[in-house]
MITOR-384075 format. One record per atom (N, C-alpha, C): x, y, z; residue number from 1; chain. Coordinates in steps of 0.001 Angstrom, whole numbers. Layout:
# residues N
    east   north      up   k c
       X       Y       Z NUM A
...
# end
This chain:
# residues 120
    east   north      up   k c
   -7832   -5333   10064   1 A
   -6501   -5556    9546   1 A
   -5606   -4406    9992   1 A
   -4553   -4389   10430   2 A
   -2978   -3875   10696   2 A
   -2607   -3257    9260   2 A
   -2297   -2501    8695   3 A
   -1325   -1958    8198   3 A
      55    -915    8545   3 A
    1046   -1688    8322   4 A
    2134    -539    8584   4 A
    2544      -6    6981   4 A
    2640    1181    7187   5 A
    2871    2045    6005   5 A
    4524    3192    6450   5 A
    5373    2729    5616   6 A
    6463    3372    6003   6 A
    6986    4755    5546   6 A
    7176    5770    6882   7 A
    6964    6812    6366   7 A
    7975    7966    6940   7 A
    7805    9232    7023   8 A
    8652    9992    7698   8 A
    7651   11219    8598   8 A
    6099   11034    8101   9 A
    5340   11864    8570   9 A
    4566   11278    9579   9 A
    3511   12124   10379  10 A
    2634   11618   11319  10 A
     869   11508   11206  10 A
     773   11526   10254  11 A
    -843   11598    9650  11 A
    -826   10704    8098  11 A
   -1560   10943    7397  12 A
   -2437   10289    6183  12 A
   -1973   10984    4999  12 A
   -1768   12150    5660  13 A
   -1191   13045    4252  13 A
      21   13137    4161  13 A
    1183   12389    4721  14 A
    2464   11786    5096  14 A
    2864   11372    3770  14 A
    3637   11619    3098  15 A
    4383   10474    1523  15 A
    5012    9267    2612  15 A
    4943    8165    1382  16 A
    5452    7024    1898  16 A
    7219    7065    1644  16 A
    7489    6106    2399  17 A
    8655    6980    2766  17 A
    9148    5320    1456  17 A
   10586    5995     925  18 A
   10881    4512     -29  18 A
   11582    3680     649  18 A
   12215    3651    1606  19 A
   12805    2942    2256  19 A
   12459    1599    3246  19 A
   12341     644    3277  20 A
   11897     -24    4584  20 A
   12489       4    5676  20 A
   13541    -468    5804  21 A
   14333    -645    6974  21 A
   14650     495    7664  21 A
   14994    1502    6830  22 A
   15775    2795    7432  22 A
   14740    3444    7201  22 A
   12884    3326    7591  23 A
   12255    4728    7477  23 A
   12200    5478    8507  23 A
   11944    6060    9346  24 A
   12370    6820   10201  24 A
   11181    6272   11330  24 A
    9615    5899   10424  25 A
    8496    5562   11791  25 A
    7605    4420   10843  25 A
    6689    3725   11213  26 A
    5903    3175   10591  26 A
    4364    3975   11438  26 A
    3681    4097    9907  27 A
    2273    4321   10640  27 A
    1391    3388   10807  27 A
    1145    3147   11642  28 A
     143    1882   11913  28 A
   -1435    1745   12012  28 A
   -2170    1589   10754  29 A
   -3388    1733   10402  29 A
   -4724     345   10795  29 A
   -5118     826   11775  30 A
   -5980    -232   11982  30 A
   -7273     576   10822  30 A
   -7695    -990   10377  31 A
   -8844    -468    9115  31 A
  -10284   -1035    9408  31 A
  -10340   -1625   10531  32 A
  -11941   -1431   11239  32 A
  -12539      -2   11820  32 A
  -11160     542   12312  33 A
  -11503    1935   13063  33 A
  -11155    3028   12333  33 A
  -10256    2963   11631  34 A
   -9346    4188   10728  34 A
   -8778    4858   11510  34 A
   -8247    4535   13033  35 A
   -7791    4934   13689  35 A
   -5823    4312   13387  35 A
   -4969    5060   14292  36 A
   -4088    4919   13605  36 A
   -2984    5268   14661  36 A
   -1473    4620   14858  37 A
    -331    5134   15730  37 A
     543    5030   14770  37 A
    2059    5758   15589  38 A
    3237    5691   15417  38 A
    3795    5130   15696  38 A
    5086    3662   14850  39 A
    5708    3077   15400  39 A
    7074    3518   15320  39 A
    7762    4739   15918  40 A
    9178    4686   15696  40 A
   10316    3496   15152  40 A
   11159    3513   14077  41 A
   12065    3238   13516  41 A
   13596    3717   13629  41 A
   13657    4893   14782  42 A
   14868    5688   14784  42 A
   15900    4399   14999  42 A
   15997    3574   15969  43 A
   17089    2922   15957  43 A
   17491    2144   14799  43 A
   17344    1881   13473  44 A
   17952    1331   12665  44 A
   18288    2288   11301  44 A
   17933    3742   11592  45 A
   18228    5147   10527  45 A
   19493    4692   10582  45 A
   20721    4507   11248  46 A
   21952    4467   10892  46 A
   22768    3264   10977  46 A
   21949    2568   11217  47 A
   22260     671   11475  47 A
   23220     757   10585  47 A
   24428     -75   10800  48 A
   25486    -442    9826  48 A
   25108   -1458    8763  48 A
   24190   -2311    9297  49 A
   23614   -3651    8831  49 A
   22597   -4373    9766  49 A
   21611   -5252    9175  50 A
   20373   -5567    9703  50 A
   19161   -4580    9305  50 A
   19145   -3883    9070  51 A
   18484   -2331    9450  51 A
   16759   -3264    8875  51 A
   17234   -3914    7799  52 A
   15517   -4309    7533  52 A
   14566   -5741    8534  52 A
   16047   -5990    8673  53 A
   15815   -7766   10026  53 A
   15135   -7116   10939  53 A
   15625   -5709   11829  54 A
   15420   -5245   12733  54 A
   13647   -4640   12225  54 A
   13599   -3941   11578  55 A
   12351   -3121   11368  55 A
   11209   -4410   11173  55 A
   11655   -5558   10573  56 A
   10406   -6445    9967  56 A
   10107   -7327   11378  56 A
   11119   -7482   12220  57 A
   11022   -8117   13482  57 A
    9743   -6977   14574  57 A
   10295   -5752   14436  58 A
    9186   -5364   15139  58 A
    7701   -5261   14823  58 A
    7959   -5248   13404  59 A
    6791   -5130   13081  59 A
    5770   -6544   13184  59 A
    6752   -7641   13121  60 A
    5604   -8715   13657  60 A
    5157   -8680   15061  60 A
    6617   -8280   16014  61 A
    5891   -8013   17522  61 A
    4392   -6853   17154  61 A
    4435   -6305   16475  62 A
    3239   -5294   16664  62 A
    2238   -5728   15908  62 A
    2179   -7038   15397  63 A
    1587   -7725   14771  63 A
     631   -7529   14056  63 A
    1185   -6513   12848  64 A
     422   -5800   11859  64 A
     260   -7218   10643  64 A
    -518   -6940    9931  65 A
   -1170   -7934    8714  65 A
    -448   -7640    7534  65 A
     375   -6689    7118  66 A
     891   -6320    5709  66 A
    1388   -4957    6000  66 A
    2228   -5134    4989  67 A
    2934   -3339    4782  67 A
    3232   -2881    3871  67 A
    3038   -1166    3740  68 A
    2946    -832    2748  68 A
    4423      74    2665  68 A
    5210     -41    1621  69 A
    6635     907    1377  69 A
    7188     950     118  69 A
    7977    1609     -12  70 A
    8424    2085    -966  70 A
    9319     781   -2199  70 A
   10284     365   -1338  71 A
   11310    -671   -1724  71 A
   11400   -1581    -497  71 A
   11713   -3022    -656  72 A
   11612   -4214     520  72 A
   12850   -4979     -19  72 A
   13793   -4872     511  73 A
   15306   -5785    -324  73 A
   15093   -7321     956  73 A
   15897   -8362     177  74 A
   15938   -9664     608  74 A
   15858  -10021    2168  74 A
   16183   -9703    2802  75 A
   16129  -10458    4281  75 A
   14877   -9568    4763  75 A
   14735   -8239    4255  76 A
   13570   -7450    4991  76 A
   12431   -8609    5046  76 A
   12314   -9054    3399  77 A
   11362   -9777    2881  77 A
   11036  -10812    3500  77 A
   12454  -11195    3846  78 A
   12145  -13021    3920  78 A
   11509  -12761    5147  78 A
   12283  -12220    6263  79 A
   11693  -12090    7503  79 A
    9934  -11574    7878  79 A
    9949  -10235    6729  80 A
    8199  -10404    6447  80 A
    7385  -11965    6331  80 A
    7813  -12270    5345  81 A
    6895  -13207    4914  81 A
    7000  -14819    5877  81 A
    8118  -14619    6674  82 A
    8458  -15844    7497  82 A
    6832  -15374    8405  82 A
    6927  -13683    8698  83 A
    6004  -13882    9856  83 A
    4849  -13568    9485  83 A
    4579  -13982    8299  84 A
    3345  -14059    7242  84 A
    2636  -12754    7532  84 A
    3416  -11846    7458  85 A
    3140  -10084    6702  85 A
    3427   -9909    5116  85 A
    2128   -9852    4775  86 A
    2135   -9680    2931  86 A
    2888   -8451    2688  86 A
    3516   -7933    1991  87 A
    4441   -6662    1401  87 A
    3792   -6415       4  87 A
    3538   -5036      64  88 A
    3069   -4119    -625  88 A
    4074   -3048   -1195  88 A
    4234   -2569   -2358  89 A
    4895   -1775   -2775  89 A
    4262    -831   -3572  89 A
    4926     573   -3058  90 A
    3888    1832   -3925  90 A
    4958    2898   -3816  90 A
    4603    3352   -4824  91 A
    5841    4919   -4624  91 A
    4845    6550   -5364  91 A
    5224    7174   -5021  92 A
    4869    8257   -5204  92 A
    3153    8489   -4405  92 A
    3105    8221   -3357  93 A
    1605    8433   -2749  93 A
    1850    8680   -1403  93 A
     732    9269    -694  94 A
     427    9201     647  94 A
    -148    8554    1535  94 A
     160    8394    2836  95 A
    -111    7213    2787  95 A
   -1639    6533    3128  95 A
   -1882    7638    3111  96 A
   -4128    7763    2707  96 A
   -3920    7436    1830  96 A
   -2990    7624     467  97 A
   -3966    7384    -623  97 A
   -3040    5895    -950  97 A
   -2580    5077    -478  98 A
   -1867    3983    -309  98 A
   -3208    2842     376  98 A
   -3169    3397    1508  99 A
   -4526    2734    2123  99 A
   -5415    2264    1419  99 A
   -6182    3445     820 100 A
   -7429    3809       9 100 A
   -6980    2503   -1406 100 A
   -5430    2613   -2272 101 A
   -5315    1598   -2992 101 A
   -5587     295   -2630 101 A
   -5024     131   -1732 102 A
   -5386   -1521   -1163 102 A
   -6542   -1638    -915 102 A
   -7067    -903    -332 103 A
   -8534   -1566    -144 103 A
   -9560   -1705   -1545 103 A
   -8914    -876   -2969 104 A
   -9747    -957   -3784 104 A
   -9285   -2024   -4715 104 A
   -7727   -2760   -4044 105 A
   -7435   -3945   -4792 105 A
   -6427   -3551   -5710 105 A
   -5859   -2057   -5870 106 A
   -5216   -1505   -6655 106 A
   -3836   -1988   -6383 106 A
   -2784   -2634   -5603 107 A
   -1856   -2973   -4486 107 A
   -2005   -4384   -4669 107 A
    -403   -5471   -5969 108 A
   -1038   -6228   -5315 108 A
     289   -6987   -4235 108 A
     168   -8164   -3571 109 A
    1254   -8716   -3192 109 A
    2314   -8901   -3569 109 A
    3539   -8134   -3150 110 A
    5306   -8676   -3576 110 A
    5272  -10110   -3762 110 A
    5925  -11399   -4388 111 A
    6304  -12488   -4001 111 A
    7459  -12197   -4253 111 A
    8798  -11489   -3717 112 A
   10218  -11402   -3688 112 A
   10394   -9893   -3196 112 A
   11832  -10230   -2715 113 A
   11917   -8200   -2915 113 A
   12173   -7807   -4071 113 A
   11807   -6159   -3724 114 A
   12178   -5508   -5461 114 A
   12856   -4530   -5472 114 A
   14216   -4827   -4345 115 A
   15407   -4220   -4440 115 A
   16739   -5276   -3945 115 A
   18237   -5083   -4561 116 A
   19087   -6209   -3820 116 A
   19300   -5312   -1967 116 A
   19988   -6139   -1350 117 A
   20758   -5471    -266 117 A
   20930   -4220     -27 117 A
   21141   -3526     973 118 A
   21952   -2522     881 118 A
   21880   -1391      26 118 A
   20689    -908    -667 119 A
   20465    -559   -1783 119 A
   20341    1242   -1675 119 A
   20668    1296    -527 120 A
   20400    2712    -343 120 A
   21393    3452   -1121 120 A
# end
């Protein structure tokens, strides 16, 4: 399984970042290997609008299985779940110990977002 976990750091011990659209990178956790990349996010940090269309679009090109972030507002969502990426929400963790939740079942599936628009 793919996980993107949205963040501002480059490792495990990274806080999750609360933002979706505007996080600065996604970390991308493959969980057969525990191996793991960086997906830059810089182009939508200052997006006027779209900023979550744009981030959830790449993230299906990179065709991760679910993601893990802070806050997911309406179109981020819809566009997740159009490209059947489950959304996860967690705040105050890293994103090891985000991982480590989901896999123990602690994490469960969004069915909506759980922020409006624009919410920054």
């Amino acid at each position: 399984m793919k996980i993107a976990i949205t963040t501002a750091g480059n490792d495990l011990d990274a806080a999750i970042d609360t933002r979706f659209g505007r996080a600065p990178q996604f970390l991308i956790y493959h969980s057969k290997t525990g191996a793991f990349s960086i997906q830059e996010n810089t182009q939508n940090l200052n997006a006027a609008q779209g900023a979550g269309i744009q981030s959830a679009t790449t993230l299906a090109k990179a065709q991760v299985d679910c993601v893990i972030t802070g806050n997911c507002g309406p179109k981020a969502y819809a566009t997740l779940d159009a490209a059947g990426i489950k959304v996860y929400t967690c705040a105050d963790a890293t994103v090891g110990e985000a991982i480590e939740m989901l896999k123990r079942g602690d994490l469960k599936p969004a069915n909506e977002a759980n922020v409006e628009g624009h919410w920054m």
